[in-house]
Backbone bond lengths (Angstrom), bond angles and torsions (degrees), N, CA, C in turn:
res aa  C-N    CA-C-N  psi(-1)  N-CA   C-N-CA  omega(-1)  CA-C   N-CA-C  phi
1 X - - - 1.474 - - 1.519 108.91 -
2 X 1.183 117.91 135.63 1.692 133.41 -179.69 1.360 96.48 -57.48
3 X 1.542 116.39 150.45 1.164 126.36 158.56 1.853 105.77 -99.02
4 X 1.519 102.04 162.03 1.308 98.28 -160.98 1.813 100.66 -141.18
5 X 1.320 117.76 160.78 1.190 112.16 -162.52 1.740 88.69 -146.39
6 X 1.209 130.72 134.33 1.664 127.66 157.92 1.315 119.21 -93.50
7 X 1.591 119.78 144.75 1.234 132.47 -170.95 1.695 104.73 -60.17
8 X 1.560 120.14 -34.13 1.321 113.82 175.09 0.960 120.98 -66.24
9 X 1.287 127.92 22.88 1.356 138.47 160.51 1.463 131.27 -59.89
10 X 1.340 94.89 -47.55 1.577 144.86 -169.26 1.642 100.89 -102.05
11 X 1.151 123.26 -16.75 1.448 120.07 174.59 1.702 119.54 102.72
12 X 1.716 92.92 16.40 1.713 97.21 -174.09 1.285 98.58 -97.31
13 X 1.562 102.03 -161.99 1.514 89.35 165.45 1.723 115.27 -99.12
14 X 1.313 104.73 -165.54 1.315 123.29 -164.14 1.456 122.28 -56.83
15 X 1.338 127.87 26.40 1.508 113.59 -148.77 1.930 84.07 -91.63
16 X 1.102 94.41 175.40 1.840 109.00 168.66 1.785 114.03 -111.44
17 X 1.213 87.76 138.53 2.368 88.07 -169.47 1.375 89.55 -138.31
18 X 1.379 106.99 112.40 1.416 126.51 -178.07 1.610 101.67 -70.78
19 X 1.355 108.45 123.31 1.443 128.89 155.73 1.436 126.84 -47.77
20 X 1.743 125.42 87.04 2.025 89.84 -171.53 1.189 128.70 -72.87
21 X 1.239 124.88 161.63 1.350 141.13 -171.28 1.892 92.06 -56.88
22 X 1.057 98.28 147.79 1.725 116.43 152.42 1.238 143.08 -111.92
23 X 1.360 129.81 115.33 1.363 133.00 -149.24 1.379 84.34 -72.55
24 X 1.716 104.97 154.85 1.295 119.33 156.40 1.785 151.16 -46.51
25 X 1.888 80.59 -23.02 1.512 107.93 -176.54 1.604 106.48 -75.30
26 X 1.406 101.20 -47.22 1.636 114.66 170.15 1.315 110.14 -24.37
27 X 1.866 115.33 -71.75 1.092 138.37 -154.61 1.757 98.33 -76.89
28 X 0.777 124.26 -3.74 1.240 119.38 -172.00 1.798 119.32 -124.49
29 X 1.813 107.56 5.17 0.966 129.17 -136.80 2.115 82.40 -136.84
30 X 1.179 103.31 -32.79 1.381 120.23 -164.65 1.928 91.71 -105.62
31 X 1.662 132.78 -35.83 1.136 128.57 168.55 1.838 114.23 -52.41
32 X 1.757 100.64 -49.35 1.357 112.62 -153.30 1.801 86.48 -87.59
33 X 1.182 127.26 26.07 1.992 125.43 176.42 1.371 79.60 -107.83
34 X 1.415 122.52 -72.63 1.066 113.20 -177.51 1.686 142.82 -0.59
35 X 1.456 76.26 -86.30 1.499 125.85 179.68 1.924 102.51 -43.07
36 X 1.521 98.55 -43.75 1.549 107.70 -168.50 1.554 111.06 -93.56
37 X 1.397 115.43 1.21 1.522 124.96 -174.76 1.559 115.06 -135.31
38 X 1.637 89.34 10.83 1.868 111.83 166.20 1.904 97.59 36.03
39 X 2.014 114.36 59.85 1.031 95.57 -173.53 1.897 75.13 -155.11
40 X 1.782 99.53 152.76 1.074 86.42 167.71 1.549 136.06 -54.93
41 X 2.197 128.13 -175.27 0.974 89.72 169.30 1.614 116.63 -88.97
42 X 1.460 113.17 0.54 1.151 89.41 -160.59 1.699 114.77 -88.85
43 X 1.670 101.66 21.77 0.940 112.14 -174.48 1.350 95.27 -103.63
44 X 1.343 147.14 33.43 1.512 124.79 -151.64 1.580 92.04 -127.04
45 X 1.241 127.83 121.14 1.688 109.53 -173.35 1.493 104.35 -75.70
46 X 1.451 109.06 166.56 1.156 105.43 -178.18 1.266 135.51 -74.14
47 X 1.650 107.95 -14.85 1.358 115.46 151.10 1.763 129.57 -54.33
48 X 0.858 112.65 -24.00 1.678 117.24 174.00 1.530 111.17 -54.39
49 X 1.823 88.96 -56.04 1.972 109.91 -159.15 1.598 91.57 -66.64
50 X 1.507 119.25 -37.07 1.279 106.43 -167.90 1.372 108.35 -71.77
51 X 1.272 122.36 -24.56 1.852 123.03 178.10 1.187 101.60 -65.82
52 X 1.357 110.58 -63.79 2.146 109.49 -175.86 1.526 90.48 -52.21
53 X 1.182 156.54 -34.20 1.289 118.63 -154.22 1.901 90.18 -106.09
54 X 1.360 134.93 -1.95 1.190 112.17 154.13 1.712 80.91 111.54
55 X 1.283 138.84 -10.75 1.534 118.48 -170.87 1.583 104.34 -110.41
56 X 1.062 103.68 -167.44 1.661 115.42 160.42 1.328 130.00 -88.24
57 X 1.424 114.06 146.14 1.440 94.69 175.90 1.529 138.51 -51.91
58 X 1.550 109.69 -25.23 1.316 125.91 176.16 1.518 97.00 -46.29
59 X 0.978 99.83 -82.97 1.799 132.07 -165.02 1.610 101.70 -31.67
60 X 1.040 118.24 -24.97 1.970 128.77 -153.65 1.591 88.83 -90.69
61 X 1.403 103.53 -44.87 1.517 117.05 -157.91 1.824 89.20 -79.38
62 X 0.974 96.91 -71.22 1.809 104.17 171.04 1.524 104.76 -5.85
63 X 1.820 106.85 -65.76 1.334 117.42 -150.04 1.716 98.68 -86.12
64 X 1.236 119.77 -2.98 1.214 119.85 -163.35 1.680 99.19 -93.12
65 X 1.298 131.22 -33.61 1.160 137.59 -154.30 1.587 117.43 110.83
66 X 1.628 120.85 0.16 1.417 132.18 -154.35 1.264 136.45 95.17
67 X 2.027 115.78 -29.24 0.750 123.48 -167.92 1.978 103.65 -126.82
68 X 1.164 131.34 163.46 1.116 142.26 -136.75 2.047 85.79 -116.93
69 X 1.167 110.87 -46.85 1.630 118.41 150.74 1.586 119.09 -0.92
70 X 1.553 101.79 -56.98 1.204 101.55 -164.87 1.757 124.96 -86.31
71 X 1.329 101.46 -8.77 1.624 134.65 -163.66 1.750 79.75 -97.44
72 X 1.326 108.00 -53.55 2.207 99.28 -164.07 1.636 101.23 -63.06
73 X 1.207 110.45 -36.33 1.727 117.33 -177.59 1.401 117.32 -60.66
74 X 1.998 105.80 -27.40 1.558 96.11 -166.88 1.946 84.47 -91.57
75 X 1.069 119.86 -44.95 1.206 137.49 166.53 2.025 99.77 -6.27
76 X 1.413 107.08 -76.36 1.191 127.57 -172.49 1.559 103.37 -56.91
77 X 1.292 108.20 -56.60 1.829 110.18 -178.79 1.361 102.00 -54.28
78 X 1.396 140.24 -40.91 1.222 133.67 -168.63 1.515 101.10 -75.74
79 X 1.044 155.24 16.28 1.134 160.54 -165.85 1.168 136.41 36.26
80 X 1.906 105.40 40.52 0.991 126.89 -161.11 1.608 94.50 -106.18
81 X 2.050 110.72 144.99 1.290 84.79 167.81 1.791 108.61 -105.81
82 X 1.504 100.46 168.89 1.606 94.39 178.03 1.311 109.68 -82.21
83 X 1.498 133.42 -33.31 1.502 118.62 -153.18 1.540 98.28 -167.30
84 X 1.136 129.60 164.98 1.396 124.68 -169.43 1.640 147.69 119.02
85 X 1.236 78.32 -49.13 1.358 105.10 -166.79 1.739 112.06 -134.70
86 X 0.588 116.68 -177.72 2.265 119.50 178.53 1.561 85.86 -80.13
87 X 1.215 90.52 141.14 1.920 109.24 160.24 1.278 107.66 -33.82
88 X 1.015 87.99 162.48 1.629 96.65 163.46 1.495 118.52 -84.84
89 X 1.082 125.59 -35.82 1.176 133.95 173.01 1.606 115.80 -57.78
90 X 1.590 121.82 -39.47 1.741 121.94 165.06 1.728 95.65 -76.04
91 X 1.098 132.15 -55.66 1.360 122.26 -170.79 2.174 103.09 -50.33
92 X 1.234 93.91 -60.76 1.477 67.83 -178.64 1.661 129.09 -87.56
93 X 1.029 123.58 34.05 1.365 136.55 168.52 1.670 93.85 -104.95
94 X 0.830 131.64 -34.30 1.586 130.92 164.88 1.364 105.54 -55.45
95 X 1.411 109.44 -83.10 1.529 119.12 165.42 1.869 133.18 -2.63
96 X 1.659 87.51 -71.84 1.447 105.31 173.26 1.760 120.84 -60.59
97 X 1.568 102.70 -39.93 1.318 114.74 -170.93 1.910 101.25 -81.57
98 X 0.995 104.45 -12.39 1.740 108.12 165.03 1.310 107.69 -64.11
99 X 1.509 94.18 -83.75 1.984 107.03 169.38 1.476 122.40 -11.96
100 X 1.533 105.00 -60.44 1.156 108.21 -165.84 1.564 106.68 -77.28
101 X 1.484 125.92 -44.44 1.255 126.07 154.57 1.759 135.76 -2.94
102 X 2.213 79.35 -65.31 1.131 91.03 -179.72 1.692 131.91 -103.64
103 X 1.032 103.79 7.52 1.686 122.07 -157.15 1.062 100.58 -140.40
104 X 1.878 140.15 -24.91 1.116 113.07 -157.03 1.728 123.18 99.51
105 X 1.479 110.36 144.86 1.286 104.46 -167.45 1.509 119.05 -90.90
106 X 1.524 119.54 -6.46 1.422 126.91 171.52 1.905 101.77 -73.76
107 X 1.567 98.90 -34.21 1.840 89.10 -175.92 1.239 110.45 -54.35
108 X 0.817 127.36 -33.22 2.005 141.43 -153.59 1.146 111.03 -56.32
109 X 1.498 140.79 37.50 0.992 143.21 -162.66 1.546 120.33 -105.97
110 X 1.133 112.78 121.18 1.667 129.78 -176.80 1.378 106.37 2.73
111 X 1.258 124.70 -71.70 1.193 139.08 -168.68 1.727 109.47 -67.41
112 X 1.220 126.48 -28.82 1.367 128.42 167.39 1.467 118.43 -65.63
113 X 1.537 106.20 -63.85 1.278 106.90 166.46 1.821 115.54 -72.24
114 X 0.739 165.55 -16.97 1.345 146.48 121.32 1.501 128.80 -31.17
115 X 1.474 111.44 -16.44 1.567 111.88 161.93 1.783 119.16 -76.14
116 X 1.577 89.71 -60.73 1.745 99.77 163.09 1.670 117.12 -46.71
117 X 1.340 126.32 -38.73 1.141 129.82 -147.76 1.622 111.31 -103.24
118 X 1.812 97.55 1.88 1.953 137.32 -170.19 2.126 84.22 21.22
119 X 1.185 90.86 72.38 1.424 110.08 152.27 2.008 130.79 -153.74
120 X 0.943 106.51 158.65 1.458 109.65 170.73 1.584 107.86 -53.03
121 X 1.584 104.76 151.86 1.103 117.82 170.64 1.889 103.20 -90.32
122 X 1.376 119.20 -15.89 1.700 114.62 147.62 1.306 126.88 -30.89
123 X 1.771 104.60 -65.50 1.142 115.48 -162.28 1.481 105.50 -88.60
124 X 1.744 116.41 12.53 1.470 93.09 173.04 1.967 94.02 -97.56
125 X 1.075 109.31 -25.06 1.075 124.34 174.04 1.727 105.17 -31.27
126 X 1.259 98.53 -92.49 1.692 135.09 161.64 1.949 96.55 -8.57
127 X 1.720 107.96 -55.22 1.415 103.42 -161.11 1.598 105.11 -89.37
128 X 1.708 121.90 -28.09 0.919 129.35 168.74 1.496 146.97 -78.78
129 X 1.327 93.41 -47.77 1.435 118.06 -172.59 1.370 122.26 91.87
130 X 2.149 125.14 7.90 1.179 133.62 -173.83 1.387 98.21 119.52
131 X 1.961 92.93 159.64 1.210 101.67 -177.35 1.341 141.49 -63.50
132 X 1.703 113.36 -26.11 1.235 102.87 163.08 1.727 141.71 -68.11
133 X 1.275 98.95 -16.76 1.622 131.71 164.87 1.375 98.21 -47.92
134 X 1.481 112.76 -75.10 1.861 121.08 -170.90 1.587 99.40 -44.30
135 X 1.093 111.48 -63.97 1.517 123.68 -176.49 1.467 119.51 -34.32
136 X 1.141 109.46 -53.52 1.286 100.73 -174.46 1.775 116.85 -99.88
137 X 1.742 103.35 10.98 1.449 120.56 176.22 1.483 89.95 -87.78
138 X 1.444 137.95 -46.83 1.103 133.03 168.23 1.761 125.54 -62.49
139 X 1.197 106.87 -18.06 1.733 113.12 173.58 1.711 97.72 -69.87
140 X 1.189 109.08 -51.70 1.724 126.68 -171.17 1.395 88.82 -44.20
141 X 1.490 119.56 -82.32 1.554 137.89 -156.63 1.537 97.32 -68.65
142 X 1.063 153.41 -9.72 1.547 146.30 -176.91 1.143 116.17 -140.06
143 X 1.285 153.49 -0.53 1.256 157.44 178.44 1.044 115.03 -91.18
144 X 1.289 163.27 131.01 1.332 141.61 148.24 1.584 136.21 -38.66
145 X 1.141 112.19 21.99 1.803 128.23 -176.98 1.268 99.26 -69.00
146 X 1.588 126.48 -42.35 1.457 142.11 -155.34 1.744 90.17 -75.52
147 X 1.236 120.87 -74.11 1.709 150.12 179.60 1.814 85.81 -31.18
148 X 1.117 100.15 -72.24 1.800 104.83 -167.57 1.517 110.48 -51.24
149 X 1.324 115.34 -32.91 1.850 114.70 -165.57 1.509 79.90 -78.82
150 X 1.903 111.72 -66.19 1.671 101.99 -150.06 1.865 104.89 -54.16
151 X 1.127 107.17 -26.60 1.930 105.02 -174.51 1.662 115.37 -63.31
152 X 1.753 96.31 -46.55 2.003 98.49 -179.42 1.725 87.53 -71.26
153 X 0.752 132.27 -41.02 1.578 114.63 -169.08 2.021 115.49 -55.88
154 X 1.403 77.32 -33.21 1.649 77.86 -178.94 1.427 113.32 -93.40
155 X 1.565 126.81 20.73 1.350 135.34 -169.26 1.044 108.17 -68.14
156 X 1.161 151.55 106.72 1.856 153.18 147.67 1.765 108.02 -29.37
157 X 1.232 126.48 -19.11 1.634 120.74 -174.78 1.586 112.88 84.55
158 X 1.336 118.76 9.82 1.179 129.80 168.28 1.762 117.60 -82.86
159 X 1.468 122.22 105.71 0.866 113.14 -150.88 1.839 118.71 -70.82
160 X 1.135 100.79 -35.47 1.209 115.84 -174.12 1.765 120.19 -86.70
161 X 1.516 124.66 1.31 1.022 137.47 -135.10 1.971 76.87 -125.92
162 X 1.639 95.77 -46.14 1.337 105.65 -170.46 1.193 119.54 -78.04
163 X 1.278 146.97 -22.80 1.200 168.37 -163.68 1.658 98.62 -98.00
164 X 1.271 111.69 -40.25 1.662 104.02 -163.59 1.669 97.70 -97.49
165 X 1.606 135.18 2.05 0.753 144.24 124.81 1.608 146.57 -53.82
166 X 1.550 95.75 -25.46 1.381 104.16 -166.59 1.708 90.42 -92.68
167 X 1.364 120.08 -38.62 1.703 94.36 178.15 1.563 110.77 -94.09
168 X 1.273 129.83 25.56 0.904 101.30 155.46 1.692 118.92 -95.03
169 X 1.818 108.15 -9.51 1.357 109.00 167.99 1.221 121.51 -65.31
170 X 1.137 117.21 -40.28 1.720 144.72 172.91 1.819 86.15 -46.06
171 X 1.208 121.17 -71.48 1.496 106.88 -140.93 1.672 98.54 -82.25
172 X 1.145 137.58 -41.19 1.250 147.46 136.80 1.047 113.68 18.41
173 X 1.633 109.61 -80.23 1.843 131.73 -167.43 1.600 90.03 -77.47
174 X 1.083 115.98 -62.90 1.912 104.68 -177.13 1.224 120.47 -45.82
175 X 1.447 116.78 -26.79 1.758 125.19 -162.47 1.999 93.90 -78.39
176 X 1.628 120.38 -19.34 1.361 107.82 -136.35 1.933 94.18 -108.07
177 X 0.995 113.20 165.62 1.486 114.79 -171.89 1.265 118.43 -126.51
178 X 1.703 117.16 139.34 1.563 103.82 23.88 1.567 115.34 -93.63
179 X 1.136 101.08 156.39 1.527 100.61 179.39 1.607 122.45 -82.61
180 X 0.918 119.96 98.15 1.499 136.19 -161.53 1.649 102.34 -83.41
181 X 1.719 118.35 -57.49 1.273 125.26 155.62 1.397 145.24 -25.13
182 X 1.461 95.95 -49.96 1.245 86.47 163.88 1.658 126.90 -85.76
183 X 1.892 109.63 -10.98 0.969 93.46 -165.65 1.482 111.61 -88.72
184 X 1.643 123.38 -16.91 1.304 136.46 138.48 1.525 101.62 -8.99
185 X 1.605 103.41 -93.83 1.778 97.62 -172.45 1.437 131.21 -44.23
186 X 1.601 112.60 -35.65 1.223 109.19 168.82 1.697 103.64 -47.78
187 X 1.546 112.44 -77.18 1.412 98.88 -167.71 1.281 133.81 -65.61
188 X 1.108 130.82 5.47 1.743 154.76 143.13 1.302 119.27 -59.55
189 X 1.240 123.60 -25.89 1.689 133.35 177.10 1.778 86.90 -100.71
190 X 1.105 166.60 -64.15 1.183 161.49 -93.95 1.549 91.13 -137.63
191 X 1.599 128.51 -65.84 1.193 119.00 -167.11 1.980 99.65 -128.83
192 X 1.113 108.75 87.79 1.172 122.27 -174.33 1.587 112.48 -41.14
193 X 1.511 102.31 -54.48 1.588 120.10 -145.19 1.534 101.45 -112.01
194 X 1.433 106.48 -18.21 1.654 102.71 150.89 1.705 116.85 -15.81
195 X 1.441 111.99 123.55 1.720 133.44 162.73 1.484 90.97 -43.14
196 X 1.320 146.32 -45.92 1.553 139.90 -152.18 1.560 106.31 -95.91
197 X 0.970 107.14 -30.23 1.597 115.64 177.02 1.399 112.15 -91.82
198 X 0.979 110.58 -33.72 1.956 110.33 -174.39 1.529 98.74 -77.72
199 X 1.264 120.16 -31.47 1.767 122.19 -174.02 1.693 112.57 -81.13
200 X 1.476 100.00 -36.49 1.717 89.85 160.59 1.308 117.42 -65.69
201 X 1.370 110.50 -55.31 1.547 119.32 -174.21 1.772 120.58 -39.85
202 X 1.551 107.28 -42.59 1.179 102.03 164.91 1.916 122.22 -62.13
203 X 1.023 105.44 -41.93 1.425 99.59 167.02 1.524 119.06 -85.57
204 X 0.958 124.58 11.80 1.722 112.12 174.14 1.235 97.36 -122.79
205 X 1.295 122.85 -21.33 1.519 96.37 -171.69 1.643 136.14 -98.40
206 X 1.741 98.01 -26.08 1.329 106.00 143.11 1.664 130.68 -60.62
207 X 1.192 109.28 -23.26 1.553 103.32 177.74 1.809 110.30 -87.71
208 X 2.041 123.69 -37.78 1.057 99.18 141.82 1.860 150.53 -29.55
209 X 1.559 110.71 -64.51 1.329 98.14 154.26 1.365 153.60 -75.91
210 X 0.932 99.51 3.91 1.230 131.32 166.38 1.597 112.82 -58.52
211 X 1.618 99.48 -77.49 1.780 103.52 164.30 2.066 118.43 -60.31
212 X 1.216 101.98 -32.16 1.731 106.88 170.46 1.443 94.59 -51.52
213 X 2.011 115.82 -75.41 1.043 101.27 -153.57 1.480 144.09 -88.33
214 X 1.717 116.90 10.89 1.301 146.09 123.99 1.907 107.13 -31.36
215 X 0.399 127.26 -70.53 1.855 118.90 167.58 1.426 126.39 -73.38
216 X 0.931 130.97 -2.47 1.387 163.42 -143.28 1.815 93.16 -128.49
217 X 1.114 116.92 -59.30 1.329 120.94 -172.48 1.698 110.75 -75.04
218 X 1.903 95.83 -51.78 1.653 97.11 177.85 1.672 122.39 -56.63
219 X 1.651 102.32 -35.25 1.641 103.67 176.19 1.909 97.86 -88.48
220 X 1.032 120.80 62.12 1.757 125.02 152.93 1.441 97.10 -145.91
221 X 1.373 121.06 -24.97 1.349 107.32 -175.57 1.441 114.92 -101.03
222 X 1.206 105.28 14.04 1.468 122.42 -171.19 1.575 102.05 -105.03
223 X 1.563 110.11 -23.73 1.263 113.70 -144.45 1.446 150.49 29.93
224 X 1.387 74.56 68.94 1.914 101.49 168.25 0.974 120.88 -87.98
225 X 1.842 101.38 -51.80 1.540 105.17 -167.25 1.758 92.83 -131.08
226 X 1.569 93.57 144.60 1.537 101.76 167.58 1.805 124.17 -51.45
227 X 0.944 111.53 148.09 1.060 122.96 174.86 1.551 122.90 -65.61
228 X 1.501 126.96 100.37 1.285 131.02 -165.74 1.544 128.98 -135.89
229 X 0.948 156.65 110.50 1.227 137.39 -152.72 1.542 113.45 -56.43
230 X 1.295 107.46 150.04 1.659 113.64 -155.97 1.394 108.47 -57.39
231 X 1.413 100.40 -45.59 1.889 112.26 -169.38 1.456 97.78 -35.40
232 X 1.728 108.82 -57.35 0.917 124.81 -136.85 2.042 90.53 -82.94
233 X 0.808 121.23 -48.87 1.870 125.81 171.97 1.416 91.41 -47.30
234 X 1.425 123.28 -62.08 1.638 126.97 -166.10 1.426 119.07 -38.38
235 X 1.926 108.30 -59.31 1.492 103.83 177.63 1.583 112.53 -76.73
236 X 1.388 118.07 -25.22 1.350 101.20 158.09 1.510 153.61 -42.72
237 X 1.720 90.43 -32.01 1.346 112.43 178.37 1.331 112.94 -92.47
238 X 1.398 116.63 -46.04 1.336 119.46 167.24 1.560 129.90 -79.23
239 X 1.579 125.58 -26.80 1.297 138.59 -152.79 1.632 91.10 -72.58
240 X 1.224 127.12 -46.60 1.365 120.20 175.13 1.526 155.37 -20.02
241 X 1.555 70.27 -70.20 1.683 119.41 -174.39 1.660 87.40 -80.80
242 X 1.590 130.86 -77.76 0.954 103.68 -154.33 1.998 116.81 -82.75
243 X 1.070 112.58 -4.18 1.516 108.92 155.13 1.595 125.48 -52.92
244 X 1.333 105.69 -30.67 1.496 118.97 -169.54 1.583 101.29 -69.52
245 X 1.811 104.51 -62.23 1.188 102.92 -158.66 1.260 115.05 -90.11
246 X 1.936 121.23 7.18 1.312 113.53 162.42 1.445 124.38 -94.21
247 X 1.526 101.94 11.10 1.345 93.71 -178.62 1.761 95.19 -126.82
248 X 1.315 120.12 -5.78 1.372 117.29 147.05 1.667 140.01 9.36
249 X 1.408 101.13 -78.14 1.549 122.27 -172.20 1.241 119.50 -72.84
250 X 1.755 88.18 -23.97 1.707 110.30 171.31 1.761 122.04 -62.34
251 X 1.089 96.63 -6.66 1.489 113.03 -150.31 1.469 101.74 -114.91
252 X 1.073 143.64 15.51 1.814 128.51 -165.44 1.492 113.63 -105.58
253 X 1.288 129.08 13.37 1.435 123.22 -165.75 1.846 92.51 -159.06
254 X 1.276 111.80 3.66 1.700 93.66 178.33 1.884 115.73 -94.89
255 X 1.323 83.40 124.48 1.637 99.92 -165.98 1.662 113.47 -44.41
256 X 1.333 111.05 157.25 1.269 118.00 -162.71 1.838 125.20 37.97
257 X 1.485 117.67 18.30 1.280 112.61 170.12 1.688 104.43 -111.26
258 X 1.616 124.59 144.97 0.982 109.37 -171.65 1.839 88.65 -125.54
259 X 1.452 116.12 123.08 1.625 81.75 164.80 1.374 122.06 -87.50
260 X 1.879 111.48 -178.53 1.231 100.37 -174.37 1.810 97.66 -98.75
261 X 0.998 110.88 156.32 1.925 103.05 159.09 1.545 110.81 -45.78
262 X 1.880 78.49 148.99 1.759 96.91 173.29 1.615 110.48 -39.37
263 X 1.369 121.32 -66.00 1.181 109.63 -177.34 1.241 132.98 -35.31
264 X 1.258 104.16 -84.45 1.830 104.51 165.07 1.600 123.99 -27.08
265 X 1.369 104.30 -34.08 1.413 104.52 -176.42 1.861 99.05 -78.72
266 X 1.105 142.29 -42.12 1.062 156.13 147.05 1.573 112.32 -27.82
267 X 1.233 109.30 -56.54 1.371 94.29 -163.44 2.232 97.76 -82.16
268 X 1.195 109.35 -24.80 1.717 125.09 -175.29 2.013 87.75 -63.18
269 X 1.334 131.36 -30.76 1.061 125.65 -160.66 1.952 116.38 -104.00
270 X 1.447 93.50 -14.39 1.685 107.34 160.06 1.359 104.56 -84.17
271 X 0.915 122.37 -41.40 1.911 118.30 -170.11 1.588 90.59 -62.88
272 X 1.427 111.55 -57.00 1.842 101.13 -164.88 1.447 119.95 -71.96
273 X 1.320 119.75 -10.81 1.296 139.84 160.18 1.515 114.54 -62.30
274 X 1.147 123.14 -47.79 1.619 133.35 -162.38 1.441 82.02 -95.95
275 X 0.979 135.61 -69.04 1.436 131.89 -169.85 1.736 103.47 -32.72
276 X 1.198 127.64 -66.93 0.992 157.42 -172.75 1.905 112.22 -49.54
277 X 1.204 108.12 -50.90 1.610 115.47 -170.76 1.562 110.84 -112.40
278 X 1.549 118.44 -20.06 1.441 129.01 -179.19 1.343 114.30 -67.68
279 X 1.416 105.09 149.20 1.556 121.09 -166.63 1.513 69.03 -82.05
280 X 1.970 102.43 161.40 1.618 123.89 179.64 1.639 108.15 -56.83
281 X 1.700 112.81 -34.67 1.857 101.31 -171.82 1.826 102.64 -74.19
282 X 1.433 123.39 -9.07 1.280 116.73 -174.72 1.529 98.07 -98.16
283 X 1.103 123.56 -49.98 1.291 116.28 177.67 1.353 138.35 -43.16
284 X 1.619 112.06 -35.36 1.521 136.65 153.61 1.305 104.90 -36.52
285 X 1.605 129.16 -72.64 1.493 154.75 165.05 1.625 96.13 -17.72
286 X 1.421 113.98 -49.54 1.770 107.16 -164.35 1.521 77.82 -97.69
287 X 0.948 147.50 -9.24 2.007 105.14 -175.96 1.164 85.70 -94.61
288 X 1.347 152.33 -6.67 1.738 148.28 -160.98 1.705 84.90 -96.32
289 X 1.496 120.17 -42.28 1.745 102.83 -152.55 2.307 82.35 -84.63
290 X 1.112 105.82 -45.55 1.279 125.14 -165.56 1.581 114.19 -54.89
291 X 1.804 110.24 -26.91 1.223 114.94 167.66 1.373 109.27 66.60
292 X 1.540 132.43 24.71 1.194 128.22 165.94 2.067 103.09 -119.24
């Protein structure tokens, strides 16, 4: 049903001027301008929304009733906000990455995070395209995948320099909240074959080795490190570090255990790493820095 507005509004008289309806595509067409010009919408001119949605500006205005009014109104009913506040799209990547934090990655469901995130499950739609989309927009923004690419990218080819760097990025991004990571593994160790876990997994885990084995390849052809199948370099490099720091928090009050700091634990976990995968002239290098 049209929404409707009277001219005595404005000080005319009484007549009634039907509001037109707004297609969905509009509204979702006017989220993703937004979204791409990191600006609210009601900041988005109407030339933008009309490009994301593929028409002309004429045509937008045409479909709008003339005025841009009628697009902010359906905008608002969808429970989208225009301006104010963070997108909807950072609010619920916050949102979700709470949830999952705190509940677990099966809780994470549209309707949860759209409660936390006091938005429509439309407009996560609109910003996402579905839940597995959000999911792995939140793996991107909270995981350490991001930390690991920008760090090997900035690697000098120093083998040992890099490694004693790389967990301390690793433990860093895992230590920081909310912790989304670990709660991934929890539900990956518990319900393997879970629909929610198998759908991240396809996207995180090829794109993890992926960035491992791009560095992984340059230090064998460099001859640093022996030649090994990646999996097998991968949990080496990683299996450590992140056992340590997910079971961490677990750890602060049990008698007679003291831990050591991240660092130390970091730097104790490059030596056994290099020890472990290093050609014999690098390995020498770690029992000289390692003192054993």
């Amino acid at each position: 049903m049209p929404h409707c507005r009277t001219d005595a509004d404005a000080g005319g008289p009484a007549t009634v001027v039907d509001r037109p309806s707004v297609a969905p595509e509009l509204i979702a067409a006017a989220v993703r301008a937004a979204e791409a010009l990191d600006r609210d919408i009601a900041e988005v001119p109407v030339s933008a929304i009309a490009a994301e949605a593929n028409i002309s500006r004429s045509t937008l205005l045409r479909r709008l009733g003339g005025s841009r009014s009628s697009l902010d109104a359906a905008v608002r009913a969808a429970g989208i906000d225009l301006g104010g506040r963070p997108p909807v799209r950072l609010r619920a990547l916050t949102a979700a990455a709470e949830v999952v934090s705190e509940n677990g990655l099966a809780a994470a469901t549209l309707e949860a995070i759209a409660e936390r995130a006091d938005c429509s499950v439309f407009s996560l739609h609109a910003a996402f395209g579905g839940r597995d989309e959000l999911m792995r927009a939140v793996f991107d923004e909270f995981s350490p995948i991001r930390d690991i690419e920008e760090y090997l990218a900035r690697a000098q080819g120093d083998l040992h320099s890099t490694v004693h760097g790389f967990y301390r990025t690793v433990a860093y991004a895992l230590n920081r909240e909310p912790r989304v990571t670990p709660a991934v593994f929890a539900e990956a160790f518990s319900r393997p074959t879970s629909t929610a876990v198998q759908s991240l997994a396809r996207y995180a885990v090829p794109r993890m080795f992926g960035t491992l084995g791009g560095w992984f390849d340059a230090e064998i052809r460099a001859g640093r490190i022996r030649d090994q199948p990646v999996i097998v370099l991968t949990q080496n490099l990683l299996g450590p570090i992140l056992i340590h720091m997910l079971m961490r928090p677990a750890f602060p009050d049990v008698p007679g255990l003291t831990l050591p700091n991240v660092d130390e634990v970091c730097d104790a976990f490059a030596v056994n790493f290099i020890r472990a995968v290093a050609t014999p002239k690098n390995r020498k290098r770690t029992v000289a820095i390692g003192g054993v």
